[in-house]
RODO-2510 file (C-alpha; in nm, 4 decimals, decimal comma):
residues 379
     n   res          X          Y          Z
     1     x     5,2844     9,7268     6,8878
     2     x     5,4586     9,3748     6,8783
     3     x     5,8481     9,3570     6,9022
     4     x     5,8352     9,1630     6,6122
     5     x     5,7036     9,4609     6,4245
     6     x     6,0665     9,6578     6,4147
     7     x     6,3127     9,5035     6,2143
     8     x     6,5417     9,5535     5,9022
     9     x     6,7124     9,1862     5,9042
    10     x     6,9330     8,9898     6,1455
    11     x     7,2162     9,2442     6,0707
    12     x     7,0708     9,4941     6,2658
    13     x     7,1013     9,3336     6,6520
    14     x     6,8551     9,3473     6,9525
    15     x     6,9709     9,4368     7,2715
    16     x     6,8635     9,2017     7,6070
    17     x     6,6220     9,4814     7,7227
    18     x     6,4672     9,4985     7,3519
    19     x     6,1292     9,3222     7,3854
    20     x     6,0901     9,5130     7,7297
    21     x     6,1371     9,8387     7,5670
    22     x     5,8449     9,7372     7,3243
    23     x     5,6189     9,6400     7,6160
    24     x     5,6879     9,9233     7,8318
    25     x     5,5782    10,1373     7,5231
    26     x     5,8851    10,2296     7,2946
    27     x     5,6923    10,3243     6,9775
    28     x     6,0331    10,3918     6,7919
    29     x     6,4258    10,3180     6,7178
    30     x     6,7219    10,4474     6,5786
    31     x     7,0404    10,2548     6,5041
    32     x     7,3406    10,2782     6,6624
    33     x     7,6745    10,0561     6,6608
    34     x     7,4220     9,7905     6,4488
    35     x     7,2047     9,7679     6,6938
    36     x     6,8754     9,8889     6,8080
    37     x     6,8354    10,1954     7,0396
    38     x     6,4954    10,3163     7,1674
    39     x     6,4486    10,6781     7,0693
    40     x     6,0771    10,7065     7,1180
    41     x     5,8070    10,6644     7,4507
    42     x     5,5961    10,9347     7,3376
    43     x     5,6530    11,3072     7,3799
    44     x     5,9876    11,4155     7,4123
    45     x     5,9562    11,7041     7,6080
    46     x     5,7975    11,4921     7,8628
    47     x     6,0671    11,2470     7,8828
    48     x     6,3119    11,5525     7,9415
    49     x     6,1259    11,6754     8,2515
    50     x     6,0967    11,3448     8,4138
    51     x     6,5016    11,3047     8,3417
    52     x     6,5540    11,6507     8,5314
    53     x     6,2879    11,6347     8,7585
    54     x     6,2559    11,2211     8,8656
    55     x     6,4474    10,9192     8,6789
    56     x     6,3993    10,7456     8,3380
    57     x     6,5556    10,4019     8,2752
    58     x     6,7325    10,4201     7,8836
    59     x     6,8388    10,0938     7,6771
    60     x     7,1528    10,1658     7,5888
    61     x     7,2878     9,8410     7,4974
    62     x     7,4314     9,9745     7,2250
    63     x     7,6974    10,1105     7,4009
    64     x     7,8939     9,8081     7,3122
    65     x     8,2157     9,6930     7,5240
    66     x     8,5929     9,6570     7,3794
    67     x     8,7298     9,4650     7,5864
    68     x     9,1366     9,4252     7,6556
    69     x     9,3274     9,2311     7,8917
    70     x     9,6654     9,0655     7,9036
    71     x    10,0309     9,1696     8,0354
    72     x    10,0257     9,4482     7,8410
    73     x     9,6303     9,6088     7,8883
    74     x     9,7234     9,9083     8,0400
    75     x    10,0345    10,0107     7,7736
    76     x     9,8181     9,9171     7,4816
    77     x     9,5084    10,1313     7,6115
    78     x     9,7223    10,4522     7,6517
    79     x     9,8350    10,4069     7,3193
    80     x     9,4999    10,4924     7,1684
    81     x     9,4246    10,7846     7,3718
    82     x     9,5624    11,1762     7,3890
    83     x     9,4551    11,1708     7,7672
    84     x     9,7325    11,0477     8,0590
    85     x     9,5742    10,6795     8,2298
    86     x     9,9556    10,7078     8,4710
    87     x     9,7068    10,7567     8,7787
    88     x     9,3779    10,5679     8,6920
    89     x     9,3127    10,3211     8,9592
    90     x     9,1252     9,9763     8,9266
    91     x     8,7672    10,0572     8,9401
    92     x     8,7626    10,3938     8,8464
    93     x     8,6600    10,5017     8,4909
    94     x     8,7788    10,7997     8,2421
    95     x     8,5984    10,9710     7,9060
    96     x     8,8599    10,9685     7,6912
    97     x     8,9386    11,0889     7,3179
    98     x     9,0601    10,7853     7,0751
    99     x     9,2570    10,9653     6,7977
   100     x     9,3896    10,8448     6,4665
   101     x     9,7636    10,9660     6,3370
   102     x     9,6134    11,2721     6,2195
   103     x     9,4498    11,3348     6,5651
   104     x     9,1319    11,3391     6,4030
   105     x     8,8553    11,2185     6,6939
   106     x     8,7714    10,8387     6,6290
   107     x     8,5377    10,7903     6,9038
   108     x     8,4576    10,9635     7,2977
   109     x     8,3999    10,6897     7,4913
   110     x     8,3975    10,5888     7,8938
   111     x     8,7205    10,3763     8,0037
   112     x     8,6706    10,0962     8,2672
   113     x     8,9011     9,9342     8,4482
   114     x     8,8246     9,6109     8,6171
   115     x     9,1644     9,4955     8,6572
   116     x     9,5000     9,5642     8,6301
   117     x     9,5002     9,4067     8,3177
   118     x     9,1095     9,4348     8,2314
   119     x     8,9580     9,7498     8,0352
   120     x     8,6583     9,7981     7,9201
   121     x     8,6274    10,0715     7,6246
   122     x     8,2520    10,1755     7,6634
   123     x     8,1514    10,3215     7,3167
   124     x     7,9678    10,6242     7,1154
   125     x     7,8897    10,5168     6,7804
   126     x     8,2069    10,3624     6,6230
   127     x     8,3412    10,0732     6,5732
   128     x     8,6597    10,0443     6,7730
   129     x     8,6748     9,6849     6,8208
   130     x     8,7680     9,6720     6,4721
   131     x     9,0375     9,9633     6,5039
   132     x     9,1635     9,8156     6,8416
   133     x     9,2397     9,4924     6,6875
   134     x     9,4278     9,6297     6,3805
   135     x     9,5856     9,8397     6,5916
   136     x     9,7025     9,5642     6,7816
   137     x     9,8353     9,3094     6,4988
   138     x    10,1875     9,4589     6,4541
   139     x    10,1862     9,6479     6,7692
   140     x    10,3975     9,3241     6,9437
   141     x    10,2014     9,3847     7,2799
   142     x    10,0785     9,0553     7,4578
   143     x     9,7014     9,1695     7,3962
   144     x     9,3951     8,9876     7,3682
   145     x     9,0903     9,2082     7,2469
   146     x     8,7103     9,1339     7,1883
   147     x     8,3645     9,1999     7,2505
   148     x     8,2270     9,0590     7,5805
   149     x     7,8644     8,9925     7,6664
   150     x     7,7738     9,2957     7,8282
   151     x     7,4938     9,5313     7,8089
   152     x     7,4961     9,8889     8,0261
   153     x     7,1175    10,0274     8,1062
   154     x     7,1070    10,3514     8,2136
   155     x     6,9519    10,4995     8,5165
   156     x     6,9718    10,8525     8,5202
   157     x     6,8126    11,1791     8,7222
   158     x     6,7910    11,2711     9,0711
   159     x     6,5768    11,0504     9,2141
   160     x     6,8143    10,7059     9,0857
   161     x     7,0400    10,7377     9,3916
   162     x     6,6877    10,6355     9,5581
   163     x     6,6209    10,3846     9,3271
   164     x     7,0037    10,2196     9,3297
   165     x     6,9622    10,1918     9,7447
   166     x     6,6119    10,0388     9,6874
   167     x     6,7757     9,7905     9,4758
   168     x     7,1219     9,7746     9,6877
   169     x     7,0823     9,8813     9,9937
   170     x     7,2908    10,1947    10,1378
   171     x     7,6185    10,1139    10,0968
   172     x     7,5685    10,1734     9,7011
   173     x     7,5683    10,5181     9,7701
   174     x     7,8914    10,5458     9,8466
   175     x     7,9676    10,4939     9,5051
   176     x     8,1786    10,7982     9,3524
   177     x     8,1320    10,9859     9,0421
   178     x     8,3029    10,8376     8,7775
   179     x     8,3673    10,4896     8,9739
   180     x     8,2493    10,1374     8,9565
   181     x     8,1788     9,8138     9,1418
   182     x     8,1276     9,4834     9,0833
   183     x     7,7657     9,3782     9,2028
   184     x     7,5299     9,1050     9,2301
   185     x     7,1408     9,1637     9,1923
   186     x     6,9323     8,8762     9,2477
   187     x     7,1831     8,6407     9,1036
   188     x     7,2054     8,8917     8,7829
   189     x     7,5605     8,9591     8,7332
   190     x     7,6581     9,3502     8,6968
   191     x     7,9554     9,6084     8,6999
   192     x     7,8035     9,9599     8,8144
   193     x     7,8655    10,2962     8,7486
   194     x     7,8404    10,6147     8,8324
   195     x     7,7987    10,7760     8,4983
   196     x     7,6105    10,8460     8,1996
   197     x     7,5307    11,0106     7,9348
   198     x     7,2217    11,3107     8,1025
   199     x     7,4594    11,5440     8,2779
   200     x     7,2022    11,4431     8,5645
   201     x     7,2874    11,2318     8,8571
   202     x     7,3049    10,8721     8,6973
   203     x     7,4246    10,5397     8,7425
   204     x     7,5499    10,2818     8,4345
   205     x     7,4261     9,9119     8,4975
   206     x     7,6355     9,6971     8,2597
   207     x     7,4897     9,3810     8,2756
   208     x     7,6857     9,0189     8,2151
   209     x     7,4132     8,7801     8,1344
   210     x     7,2565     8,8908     7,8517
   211     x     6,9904     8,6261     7,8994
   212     x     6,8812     8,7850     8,2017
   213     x     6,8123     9,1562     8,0536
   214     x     6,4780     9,0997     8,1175
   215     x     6,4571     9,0080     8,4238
   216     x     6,6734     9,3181     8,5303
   217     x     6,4517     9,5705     8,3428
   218     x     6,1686     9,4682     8,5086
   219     x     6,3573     9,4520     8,8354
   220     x     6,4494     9,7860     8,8248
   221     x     6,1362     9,9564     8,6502
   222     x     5,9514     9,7655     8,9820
   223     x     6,2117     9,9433     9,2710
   224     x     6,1757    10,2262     9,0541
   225     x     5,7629    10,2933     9,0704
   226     x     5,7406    10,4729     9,4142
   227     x     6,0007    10,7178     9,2707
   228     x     5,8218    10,8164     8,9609
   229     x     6,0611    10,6079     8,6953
   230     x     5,9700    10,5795     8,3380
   231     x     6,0965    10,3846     8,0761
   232     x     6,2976    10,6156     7,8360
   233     x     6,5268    10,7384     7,5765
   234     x     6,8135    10,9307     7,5796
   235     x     6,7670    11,3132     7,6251
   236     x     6,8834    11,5316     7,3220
   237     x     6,7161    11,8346     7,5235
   238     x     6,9219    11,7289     7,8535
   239     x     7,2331    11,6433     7,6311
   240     x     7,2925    11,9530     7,4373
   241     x     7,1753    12,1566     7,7377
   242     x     7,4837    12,0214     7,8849
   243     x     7,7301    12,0562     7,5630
   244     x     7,7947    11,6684     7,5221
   245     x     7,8959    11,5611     7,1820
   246     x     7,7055    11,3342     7,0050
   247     x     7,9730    11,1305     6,7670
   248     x     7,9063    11,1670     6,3801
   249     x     7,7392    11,4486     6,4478
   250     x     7,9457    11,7056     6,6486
   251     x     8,2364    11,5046     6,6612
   252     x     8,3850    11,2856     6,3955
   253     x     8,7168    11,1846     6,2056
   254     x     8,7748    11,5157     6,0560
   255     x     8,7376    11,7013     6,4414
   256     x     9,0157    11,7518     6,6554
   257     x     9,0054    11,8425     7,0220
   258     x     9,1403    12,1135     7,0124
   259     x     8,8008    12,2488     6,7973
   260     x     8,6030    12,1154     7,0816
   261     x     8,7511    12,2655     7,3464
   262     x     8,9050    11,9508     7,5049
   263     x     9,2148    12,0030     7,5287
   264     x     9,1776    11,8732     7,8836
   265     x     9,1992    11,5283     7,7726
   266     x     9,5317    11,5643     7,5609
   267     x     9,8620    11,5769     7,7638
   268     x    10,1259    11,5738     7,4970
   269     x    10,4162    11,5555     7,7918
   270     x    10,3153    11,1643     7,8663
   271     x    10,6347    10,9472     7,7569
   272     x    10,3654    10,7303     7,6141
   273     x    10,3488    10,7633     7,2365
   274     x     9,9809    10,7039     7,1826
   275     x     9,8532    10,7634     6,8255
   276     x     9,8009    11,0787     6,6818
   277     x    10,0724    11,2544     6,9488
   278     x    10,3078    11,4504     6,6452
   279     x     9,9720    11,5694     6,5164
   280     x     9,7920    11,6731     6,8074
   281     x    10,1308    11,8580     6,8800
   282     x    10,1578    12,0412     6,5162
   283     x     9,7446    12,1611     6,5795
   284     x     9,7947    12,2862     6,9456
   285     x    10,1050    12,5190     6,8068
   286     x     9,9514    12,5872     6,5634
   287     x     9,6570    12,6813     6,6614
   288     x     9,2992    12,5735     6,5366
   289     x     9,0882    12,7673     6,2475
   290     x     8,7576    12,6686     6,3709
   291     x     8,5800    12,6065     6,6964
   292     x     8,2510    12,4560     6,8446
   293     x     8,0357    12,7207     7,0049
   294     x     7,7207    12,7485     7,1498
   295     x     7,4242    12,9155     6,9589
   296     x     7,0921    13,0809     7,0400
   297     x     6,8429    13,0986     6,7773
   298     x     6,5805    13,3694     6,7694
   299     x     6,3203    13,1538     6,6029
   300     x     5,9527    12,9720     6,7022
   301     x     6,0544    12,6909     6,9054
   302     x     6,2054    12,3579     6,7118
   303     x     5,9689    12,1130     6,6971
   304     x     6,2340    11,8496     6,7510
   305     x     6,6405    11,7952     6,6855
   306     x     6,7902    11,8879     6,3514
   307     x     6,8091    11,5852     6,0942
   308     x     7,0568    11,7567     5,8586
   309     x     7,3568    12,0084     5,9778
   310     x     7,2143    12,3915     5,9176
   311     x     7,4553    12,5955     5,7506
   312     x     7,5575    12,9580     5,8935
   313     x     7,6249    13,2584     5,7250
   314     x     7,7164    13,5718     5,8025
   315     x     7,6663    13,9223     5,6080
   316     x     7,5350    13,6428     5,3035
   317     x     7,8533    13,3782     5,3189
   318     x     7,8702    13,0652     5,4736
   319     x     8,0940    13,0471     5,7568
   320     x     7,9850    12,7240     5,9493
   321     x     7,7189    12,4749     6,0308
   322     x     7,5220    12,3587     6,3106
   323     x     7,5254    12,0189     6,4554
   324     x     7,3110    11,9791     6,7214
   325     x     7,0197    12,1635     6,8097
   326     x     6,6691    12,1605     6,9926
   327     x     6,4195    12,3721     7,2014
   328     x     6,4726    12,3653     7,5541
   329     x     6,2012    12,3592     7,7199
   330     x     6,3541    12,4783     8,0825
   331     x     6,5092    12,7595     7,8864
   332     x     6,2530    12,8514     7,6773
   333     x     6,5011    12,9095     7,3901
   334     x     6,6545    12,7581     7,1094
   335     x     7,0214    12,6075     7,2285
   336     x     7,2179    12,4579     6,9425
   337     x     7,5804    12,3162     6,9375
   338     x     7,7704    12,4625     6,5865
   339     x     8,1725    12,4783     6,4352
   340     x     8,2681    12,8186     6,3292
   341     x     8,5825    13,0191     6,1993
   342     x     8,7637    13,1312     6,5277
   343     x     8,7146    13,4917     6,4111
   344     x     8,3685    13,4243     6,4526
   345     x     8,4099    13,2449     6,7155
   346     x     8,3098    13,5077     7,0290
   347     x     8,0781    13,5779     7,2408
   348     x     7,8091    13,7815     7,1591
   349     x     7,9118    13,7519     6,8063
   350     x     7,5681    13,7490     6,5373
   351     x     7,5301    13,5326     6,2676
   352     x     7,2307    13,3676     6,0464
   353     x     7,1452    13,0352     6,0454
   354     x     6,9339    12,8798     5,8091
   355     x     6,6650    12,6676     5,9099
   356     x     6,4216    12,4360     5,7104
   357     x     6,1526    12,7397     5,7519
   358     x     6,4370    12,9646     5,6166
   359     x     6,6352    13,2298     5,8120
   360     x     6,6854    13,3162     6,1675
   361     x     6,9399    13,5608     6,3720
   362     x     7,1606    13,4050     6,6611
   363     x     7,4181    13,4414     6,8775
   364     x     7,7389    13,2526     6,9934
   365     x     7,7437    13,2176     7,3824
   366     x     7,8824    13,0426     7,6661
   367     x     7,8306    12,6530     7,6803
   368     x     7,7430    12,3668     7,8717
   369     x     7,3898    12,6172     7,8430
   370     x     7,3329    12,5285     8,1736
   371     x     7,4833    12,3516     8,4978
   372     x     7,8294    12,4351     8,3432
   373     x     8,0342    12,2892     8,6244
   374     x     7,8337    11,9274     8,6132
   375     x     7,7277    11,9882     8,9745
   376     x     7,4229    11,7807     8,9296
   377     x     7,6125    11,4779     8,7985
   378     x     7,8787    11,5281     9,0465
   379     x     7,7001    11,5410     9,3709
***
């Protein structure tokens, strides 16, 4: 298949690694922040065991950078999150919430900070450069906010610490979870990070030269070989197996965090008045009237993720919907991520979802589904 072969106009934007993704066998796409994003090298299932069990390289360019510097970076990014930045350091990095007034969930992304006065707002699928900048036109903070060239890779699974000293050297290593540097590979500019978005061990390459995203796809997939890389796609398996959210579809607008469970990244005591603070007061004393929970379904395996949200019922009324689910393979069940009524909200509890082949029993239990504490990220 030719690269040329994709394509639904200019409006819909190629990433650096794009034509490399097509070589190295990416047979299809979704869209994402207007751009491109690999979702297809073949089986799926496949792609999931060599993220757990080796290392797949991802195109994630789509991940676009906000970008905000000036006197007043650091006042103006706590202003459009729920979670306290008082202690981030330069160089580390946060997921955060950005919330609207009503403290509805506008986007989860990954904070950078390069600088003092230098943030990077790493983004799910949203578009928060445009929010940012209204947000900043009667704000009267000396701002300056835009989109810079930059384009993350990921390189995730427990054999990319291997690959990231092959391509290093040891001291890269030393690199802690949830950190960055600023590096230099081959004369290929690059800020590096120890995240992503696998709940595996994984590092972020963000690269600064977008004319060179060829050149460092090839230069990794090369250091990569003796380790078992592949080229890749983002793991839904791998994903909901660890409870992330995918935006528009387990998180959007109309989801607080409360629902989610993340109330970890709200501190209402901050001095800060970020946006969405009265509101994200009235819901926590409130209380919330819904909740995401993890399902089982007692069905044949999925033959892939859900395209439309499955609605749940219980004793014939519908109570809820699911928004994420799959077979995993390592589990040999059906996992799925859904938003119930609290009262049917506990473990153990039954209820019926219904599923293109029509209805199936399952139950609400514990999630992440597995490696709850992140130890595998973490390590």
């Amino acid at each position: 298949m030719h690269a040329d072969d994709f394509g639904f106009g200019t409006q819909i934007r190629k990433s650096p690694y794009f034509d490399a993704t097509v070589r190295w066998g990416a047979k299809g796409f979704s869209v994402y922040n207007h751009m491109y994003i690999p979702r297809d090298f073949g089986d799926p299932e496949q792609n999931f065991w060599t993220l757990v069990n080796d290392a797949i390289l991802c195109d994630v360019a789509v991940e676009r950078q906000v970008e905000i510097t000036g006197p007043d970076a650091a006042k103006f990014v706590q202003m459009l999150t729920p979670r306290d930045l008082s202690k981030m350091a330069v160089g580390q990095c946060k997921y955060v919430l950005i919330t609207n007034a009503q403290g509805g969930i506008l986007n989860d992304p990954i904070l950078l900070r390069l600088a003092e006065n230098h943030f990077w707002i790493s983004l799910a699928d949203s578009d928060i450069l445009l929010w940012a900048q209204g947000v900043a036109v009667h704000s009267g903070m000396d701002v300056q906010i835009g989109e810079p060239d930059v384009s993350p890779l990921q390189l995730q699974g427990p054999k990319s610490g291997e690959i990231m000293r092959a391509l290093f050297g040891e001291e890269i290593l030393n690199l802690k979870y949830y950190w960055l540097r600023e590096l230099d590979l081959d004369g290929i500019p690059l800020i590096v990070s120890r995240t992503g978005w696998s709940s595996e061990l994984g590092y972020e390459l963000y690269l600064r030269d977008s004319s060179k995203g060829d050149a460092l796809w090839e230069r990794i997939m090369a250091a990569g070989l003796e380790f078992g890389l592949k080229p890749g796609h983002t793991s839904s398996i791998r994903r909901i197996e660890g409870g992330m959210l995918s935006y528009h579809a387990d998180a959007d607008i109309h989801t607080n965090p409360y629902e989610l469970g993340l109330d970890r990244l709200v501190n209402l005591d901050i001095e800060a008045e970020f946006i969405g603070k009265a509101a994200l007061r009235r819901i926590r004393d409130a209380g919330v009237r819904r909740m995401q929970v993890g399902l089982i379904i007692d069905a044949d395996p999925l033959q892939g993720p859900n395209t439309r949200f499955w609605p749940i019922t219980r004793n014939g009324i519908e109570i809820g919907k699911v928004t994420s689910a799959v077979y995993s393979p390592r589990l040999e069940r059906n996992i799925a991520l859904a938003m119930v009524p609290v009262e049917h909200a506990q473990l153990g509890t039954r209820v019926e979802v219904v599923l293109p082949s029509g209805p199936a029993m399952a139950t609400v239990v514990e999630r992440p589904f597995f490696d709850p504490k992140k130890s595998l990220a973490a390590a």
